[in-house]
C-alpha positions as CSV (number, residue, x, y, z in Angstrom):
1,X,6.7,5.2,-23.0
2,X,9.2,5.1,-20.3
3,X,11.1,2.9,-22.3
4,X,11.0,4.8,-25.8
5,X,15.1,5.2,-26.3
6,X,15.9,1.8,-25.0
7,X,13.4,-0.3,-27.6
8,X,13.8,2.6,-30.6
9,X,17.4,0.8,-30.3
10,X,15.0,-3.1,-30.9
11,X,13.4,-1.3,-33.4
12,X,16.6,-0.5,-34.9
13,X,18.1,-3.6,-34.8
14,X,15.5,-5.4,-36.0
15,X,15.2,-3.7,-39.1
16,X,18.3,-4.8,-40.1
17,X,17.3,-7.7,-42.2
18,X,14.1,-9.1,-44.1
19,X,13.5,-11.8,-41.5
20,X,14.8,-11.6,-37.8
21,X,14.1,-13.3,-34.2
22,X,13.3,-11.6,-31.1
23,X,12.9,-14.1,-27.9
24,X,10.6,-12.5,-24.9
25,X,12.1,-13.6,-21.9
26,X,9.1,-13.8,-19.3
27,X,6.7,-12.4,-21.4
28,X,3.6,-12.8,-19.0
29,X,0.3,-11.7,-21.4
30,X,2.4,-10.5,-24.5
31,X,1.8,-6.9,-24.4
32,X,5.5,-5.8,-25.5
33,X,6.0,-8.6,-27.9
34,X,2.0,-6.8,-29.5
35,X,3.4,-3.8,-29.4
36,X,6.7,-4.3,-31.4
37,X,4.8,-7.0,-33.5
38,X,2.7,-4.0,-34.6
39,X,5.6,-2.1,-35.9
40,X,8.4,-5.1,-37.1
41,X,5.4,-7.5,-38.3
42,X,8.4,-9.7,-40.4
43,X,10.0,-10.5,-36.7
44,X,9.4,-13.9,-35.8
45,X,8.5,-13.0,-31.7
46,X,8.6,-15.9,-29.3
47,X,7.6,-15.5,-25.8
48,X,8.7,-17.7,-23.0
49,X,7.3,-17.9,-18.8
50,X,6.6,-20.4,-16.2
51,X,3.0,-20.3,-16.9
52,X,1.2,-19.9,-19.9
53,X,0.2,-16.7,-21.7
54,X,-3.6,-15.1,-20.4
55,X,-4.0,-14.0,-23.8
56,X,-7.1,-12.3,-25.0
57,X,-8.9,-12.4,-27.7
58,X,-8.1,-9.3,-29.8
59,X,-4.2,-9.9,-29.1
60,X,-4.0,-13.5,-30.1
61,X,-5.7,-12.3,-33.3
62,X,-3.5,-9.3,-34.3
63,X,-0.4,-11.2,-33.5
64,X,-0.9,-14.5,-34.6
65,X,1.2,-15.0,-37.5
66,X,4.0,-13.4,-36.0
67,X,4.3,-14.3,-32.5
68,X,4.4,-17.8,-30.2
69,X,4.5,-18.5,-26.6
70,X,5.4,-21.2,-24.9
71,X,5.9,-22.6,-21.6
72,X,9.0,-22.6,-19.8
73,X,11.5,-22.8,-16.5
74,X,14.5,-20.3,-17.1
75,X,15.8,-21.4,-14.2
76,X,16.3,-24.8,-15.7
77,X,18.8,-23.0,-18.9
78,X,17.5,-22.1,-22.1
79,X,19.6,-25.3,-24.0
80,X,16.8,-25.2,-26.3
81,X,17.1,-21.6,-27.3
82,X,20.8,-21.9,-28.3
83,X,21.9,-19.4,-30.9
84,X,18.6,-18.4,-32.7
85,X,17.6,-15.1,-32.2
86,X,18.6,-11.8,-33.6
87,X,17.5,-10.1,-29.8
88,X,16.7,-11.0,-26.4
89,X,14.0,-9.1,-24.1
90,X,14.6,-9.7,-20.6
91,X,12.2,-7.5,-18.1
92,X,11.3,-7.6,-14.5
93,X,12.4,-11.4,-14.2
94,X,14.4,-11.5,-11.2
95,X,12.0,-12.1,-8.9
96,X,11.4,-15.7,-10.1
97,X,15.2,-16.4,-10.8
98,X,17.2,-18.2,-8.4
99,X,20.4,-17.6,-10.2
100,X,20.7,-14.4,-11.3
101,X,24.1,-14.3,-12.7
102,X,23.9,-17.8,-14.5
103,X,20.6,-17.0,-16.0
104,X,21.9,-13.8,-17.7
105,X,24.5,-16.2,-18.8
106,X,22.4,-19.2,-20.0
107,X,20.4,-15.7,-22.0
108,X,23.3,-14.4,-23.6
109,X,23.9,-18.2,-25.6
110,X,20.1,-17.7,-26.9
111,X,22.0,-14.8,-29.1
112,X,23.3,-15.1,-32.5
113,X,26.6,-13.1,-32.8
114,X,25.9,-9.4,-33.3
115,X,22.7,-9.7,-31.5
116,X,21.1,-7.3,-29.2
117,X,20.4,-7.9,-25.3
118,X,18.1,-6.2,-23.4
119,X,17.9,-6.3,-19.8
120,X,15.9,-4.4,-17.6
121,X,15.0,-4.8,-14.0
122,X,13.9,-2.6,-11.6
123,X,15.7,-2.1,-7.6
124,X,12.5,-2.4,-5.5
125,X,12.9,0.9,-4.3
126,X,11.2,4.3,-4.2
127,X,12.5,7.5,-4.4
128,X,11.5,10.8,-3.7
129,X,11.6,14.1,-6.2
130,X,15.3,14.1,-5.6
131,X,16.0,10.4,-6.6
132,X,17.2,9.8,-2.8
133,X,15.8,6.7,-1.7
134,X,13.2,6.7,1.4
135,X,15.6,4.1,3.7
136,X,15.5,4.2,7.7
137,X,17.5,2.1,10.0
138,X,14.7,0.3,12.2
139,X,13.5,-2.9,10.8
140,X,10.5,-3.6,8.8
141,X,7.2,-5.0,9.9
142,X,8.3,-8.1,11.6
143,X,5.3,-10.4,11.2
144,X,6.4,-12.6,13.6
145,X,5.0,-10.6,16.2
146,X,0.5,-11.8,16.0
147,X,-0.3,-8.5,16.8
148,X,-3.1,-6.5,14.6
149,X,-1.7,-3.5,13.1
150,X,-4.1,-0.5,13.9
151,X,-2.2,2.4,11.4
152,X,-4.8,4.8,9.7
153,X,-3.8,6.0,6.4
154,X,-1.1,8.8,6.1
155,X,-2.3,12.2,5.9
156,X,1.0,13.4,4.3
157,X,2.2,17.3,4.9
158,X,-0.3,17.8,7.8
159,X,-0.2,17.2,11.3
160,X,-2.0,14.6,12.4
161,X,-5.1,15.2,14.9
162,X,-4.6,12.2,16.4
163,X,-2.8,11.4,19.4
164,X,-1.3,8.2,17.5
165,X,0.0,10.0,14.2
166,X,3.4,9.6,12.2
167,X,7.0,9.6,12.5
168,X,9.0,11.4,10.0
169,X,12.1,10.3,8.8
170,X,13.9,12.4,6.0
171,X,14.8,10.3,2.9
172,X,18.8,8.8,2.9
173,X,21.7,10.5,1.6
174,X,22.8,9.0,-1.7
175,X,24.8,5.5,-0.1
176,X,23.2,5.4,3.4
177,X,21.5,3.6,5.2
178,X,20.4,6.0,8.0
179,X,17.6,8.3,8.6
180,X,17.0,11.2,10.9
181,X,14.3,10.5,13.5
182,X,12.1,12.8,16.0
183,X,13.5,12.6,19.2
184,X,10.4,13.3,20.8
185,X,8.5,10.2,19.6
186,X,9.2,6.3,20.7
187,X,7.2,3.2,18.7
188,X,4.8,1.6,20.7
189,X,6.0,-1.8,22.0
190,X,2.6,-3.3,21.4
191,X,2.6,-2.2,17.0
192,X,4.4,-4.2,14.9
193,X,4.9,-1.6,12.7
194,X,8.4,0.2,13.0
195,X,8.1,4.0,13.9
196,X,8.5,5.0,11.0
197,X,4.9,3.7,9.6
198,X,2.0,5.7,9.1
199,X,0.0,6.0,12.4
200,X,3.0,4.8,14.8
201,X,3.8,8.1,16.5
202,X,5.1,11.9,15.9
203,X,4.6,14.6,13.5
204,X,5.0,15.5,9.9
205,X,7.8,18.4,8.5
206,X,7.5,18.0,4.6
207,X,5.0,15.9,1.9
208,X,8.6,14.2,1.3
209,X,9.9,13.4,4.5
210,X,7.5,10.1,5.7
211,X,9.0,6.9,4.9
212,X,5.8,5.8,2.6
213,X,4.0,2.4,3.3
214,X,5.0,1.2,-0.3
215,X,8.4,1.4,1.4
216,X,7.9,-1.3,3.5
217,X,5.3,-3.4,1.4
218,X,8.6,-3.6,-1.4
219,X,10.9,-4.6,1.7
220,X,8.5,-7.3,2.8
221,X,8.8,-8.6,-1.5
222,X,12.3,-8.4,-1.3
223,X,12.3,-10.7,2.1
224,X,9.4,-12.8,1.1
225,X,10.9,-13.9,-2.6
226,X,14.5,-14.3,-1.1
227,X,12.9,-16.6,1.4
228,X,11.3,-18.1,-1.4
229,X,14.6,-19.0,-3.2
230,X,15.0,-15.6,-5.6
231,X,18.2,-13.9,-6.1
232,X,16.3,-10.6,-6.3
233,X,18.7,-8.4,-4.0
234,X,21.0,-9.2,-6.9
235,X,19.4,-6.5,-8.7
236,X,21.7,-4.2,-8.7
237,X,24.9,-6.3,-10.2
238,X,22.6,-6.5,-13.2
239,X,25.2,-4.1,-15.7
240,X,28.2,-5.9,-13.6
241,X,26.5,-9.7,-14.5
242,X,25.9,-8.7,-18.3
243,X,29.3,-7.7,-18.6
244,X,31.2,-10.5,-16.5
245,X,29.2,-13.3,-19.0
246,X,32.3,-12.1,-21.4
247,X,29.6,-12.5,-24.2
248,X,28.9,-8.8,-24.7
249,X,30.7,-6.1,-25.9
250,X,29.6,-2.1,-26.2
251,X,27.7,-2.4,-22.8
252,X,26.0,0.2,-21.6
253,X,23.9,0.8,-18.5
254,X,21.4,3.5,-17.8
255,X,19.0,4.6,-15.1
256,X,15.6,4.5,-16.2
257,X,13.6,7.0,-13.7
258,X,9.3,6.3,-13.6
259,X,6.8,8.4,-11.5
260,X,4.4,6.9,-9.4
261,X,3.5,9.9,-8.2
262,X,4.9,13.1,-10.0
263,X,6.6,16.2,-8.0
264,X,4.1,19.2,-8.1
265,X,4.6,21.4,-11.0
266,X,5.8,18.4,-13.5
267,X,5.4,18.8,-17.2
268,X,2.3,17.0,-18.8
269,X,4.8,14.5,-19.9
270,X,5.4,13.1,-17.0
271,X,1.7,12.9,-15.3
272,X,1.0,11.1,-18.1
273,X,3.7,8.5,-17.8
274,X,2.5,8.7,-14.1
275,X,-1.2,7.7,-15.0
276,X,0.0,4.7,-17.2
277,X,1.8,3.2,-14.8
278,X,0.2,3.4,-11.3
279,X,-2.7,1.0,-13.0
280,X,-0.1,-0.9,-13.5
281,X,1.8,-0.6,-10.2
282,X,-1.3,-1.6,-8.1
283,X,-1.9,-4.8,-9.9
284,X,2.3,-5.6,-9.0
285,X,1.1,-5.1,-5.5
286,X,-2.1,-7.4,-5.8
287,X,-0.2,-10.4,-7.4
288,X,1.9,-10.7,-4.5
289,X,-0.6,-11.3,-2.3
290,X,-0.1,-15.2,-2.5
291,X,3.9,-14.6,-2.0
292,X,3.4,-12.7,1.2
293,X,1.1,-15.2,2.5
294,X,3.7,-18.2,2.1
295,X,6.8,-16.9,3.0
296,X,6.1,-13.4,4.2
297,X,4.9,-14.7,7.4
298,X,1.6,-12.5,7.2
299,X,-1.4,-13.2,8.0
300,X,-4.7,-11.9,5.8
301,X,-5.4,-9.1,7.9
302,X,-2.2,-7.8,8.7
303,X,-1.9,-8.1,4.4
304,X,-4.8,-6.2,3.8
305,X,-4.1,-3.2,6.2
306,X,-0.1,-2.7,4.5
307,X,-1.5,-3.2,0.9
308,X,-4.5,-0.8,1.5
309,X,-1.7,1.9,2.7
310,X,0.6,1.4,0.0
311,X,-2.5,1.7,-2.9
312,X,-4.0,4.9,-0.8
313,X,-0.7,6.3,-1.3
314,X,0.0,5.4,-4.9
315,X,-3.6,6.3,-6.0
316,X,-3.5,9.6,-4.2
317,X,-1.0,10.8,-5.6
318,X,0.3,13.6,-2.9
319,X,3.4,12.2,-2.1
320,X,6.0,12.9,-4.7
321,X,7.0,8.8,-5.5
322,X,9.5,7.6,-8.1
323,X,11.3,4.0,-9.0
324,X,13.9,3.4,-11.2
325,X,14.6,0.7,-13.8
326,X,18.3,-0.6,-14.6
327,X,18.5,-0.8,-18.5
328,X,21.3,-2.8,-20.1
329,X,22.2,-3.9,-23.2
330,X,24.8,-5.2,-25.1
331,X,25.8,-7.0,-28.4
332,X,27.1,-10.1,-28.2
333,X,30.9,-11.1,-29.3
């Protein structure tokens, strides 16, 4: 589990006392709160989300005595909640949070004094084997331009035998923005694609160097859910927000580092991890789908062709692919 350190600490900290609280802050299906009900069963669990819980039949069975969900609007406080549990759970939330900052606030006051907070969200980004992330300085895919896109998938670390192949860019510095280009190769005015997608122009150097088309699919999120009203370019303020709630003390903030695809020559370990969580991955790209649509400006089409590149990449697994999760937590004063 990518996670193991961070909720051996939960683990910890529950076991404390005979009878404790853990709250699930958007706890979609339930599978964390079933996995730690299956080792703390004498923790109450309550899960919280906008919508309810798509629980099947075996979970709701081998949790029920310990565990509730209910349904509920963070972004409307958590008055409710006030001082009752032992620790909070908060993962992958920003993207429906339109407040980031009071949010992790209104969380903290769910805490009893000497609880544990747990906050983890990831930066939208992708990384290569180096943990530089793949940025470039042209625009993404602006769909305000109605033209088709006509990219073929990426046929990373070979040249392409087409006369429309790739551009290259090699992966930022750590803290830029910019991106070396071939100077041989212009975009085509008549793609809506930057140069930089797969099947806009030039020639590969290295399986590392293309900007991947989960690059851009994660940029269109990012614009789509802040269009939408979410605070997720916030993300990474999360270890300054937990701390500036004056609520905490002992904070600490770690990188969390999860392959998509591994680097060649990776240790068992890590393929593993890699195998769990591209599944996993590809239904995060399926679900927003419906957010794209509404406020991405796409149409169905032009959808279909960027989320078939991005799950030809992460299923094929040649290009070396990592993202990172910002882990904080904190007990509370």
């Amino acid at each position: 589990m990518a996670f193991e350190s961070i909720y051996a600490l939960v683990e910890a900290h529950l076991k404390k006392r005979v009878s404790t609280t853990c709250l699930d802050v958007g706890s979609a299906r339930g599978y964390w709160i079933d996995q730690m009900a299956s080792k703390i069963p004498s923790t109450q669990f309550t899960g919280v989300d906008l919508v309810p819980a798509k629980r099947s039949q075996k979970s709701r069975t081998s949790s029920s005595s310990s565990s509730s969900f209910e349904v509920h609007d963070v972004n409307g406080g958590l008055e409710r909640y006030q001082a009752s549990f032992d620790v909070v759970h908060v993962r992958n939330l920003t993207q429906g949070i339109q407040r980031f900052s009071s949010c992790i606030g209104d969380i903290a006051e769910t805490l009893r004094p000497g609880g544990l907070g747990v906050f983890i969200e990831w930066d939208y980004q992708v990384y290569n084997s180096s943990r530089v992330a793949y940025t470039f300085s042209q625009a993404t895919f602006d769909p305000s331009r109605r033209v088709v896109p006509g990219f073929q998938a990426p046929s990373f670390g070979r040249p392409s035998s087409s006369s429309s192949s790739s551009l290259f860019l090699t992966p930022s510095s750590a803290g830029s923005s910019s991106a070396s280009t071939s100077s041989s190769t212009s975009s085509s005015p008549s793609s809506p694609f930057p140069p930089s997608f797969p099947g806009s122009g030039g020639r590969p150097t290295t399986s590392t160097e293309q900007i991947p088309a989960l690059v851009h699919f994660l940029r269109a999120v990012v614009r789509a859910s802040t269009a939408a009203g979410s605070h997720i370019s916030s993300v990474g303020h999360l270890g300054a927000f937990v701390q500036r709630t004056y609520q905490f003390k002992d904070v600490q903030v770690r990188d969390v580092w999860v392959p998509v695809n591994p680097q060649p020559g990776c240790d068992p370990q890590e393929r593993k991890l890699a195998a769990e969580f591209r599944p996993a991955f590809v239904g995060f790209l399926n679900s927003c789908s419906p957010l794209l649509l509404s406020h991405g400006g796409y149409t169905a089409t032009e959808l279909s062709s960027l989320e078939d590149a991005a799950r030809i990449e992460i299923m094929g697994g040649k290009v070396p692919m990592y993202v990172r999760f910002i882990c904080v937590t904190g007990i509370k004063i």
